[in-house]
N, C-alpha and C positions, 0 to 999 in steps of 0.2 A: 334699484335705481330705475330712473323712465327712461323709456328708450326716444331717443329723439329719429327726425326723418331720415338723417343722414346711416343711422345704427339698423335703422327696417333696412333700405338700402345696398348697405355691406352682407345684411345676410340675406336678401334676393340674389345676390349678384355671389354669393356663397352656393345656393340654390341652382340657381341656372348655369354655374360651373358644372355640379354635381349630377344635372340634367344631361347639360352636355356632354358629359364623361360617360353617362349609360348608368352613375348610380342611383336615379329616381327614375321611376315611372312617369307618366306624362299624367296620370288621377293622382299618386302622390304628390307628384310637381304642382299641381296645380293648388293642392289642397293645404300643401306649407307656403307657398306663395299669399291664399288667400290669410292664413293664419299669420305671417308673417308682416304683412302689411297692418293687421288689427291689434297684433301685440300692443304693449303698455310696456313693458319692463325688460330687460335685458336678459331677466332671467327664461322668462318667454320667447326669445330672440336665441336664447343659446339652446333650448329646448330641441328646435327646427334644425339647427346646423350641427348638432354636438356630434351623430355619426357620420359625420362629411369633412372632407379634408380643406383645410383653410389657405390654403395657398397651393402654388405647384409643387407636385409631388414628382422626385427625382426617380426615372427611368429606371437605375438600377438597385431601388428601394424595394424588396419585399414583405419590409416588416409592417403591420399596423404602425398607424399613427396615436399615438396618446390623445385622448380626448381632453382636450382644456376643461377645467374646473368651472371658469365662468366665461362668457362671451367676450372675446377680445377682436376688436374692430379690425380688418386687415388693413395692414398699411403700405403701402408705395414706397420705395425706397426711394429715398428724394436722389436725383442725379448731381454726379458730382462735377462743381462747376470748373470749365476747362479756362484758364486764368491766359491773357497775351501776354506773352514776353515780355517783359520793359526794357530790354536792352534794344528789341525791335524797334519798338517803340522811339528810343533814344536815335537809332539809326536812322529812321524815317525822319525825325526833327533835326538831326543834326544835314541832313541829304538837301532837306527843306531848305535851311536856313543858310546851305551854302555859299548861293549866287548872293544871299544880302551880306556876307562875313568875305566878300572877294576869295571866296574858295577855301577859308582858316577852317570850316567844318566838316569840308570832303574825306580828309584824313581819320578823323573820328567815325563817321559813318559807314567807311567800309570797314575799320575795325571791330565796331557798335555789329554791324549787318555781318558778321564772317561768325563774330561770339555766338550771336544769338540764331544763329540758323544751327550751329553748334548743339545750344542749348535748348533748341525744341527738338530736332532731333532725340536727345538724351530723355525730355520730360513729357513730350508730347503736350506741350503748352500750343497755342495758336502766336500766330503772328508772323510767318511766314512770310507772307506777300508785304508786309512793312520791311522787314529784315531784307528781301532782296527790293525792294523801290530805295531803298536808301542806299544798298550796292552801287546801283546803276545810277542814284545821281551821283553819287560820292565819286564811283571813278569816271564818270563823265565830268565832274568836276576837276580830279588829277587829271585828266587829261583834255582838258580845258590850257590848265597851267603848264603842262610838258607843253602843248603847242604855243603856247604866248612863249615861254620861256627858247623854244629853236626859231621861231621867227626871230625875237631879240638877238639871239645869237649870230642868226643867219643875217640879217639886216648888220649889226655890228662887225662882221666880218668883208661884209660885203664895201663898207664903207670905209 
């Protein structure tokens, strides 16, 4: 099969691992680098890298490594994606949406905001900083209403 730009590439960067490492010489190095670049075919490509180790090798490893059969490209472990809360989420809009619901959604969002500070804790999710803004308007909210509700009282009694 032909080796494409990205396949030369992976085994430079195979290469000047093993440079780095002290297993090539700086005239070898040089000399699979140039070879490496003029290749054609993969099988050419695994030719230069096949006595060199193809990723990190673990510290308390002293055996060889198996020399792969045919040239297999290294690849990058894709990261894994850290997802928000939606309860967060839910807390932050219920927090939001208080002052327009005369306060009906303050109660929800410190609930919403207690769970989910709960639940990133437990999952290591994000969403944090929504989880507690929706706290704070929520019980700035209750207690928005505790105070209308003892003026009312206090006024009602006073009268």
């Amino acid at each position: 099969m032909r080796a494409s730009h990205a396949d030369r590439e992976r085994a430079v960067d195979v290469l000047k691992a093993g440079f780095a490492e002290g297993r090539l010489g700086q005239a070898e190095y040089e000399q699979r680098m140039d070879r490496a670049y003029q290749a054609q075919t993969h099988h050419e490509l695994q030719m230069l890298v096949a006595d060199l180790p193809q990723g990190p090798m673990p510290q308390a490893q002293f055996q060889p490594r198996p020399v792969p059969a045919t040239f297999m490209p290294m690849q990058m472990p894709m990261p894994v994606p850290v997802h928000t809360n939606s309860s967060a989420t839910g807390a932050l809009v219920c927090g939001i949406m208080a002052p327009m619901t005369w306060g009906l959604t303050a109660i929800p969002a410190v609930i919403l905001g207690h769970k989910a500070r709960a639940e990133i804790r437990r999952t290591g999710e994000r969403g944090d900083g929504q989880a507690i803004a929706g706290l704070v308007i929520g019980w700035l909210g209750i207690g928005a209403w505790a105070l209308f509700f003892l003026v009312f009282v206090l006024l009602a009694a006073v009268n």
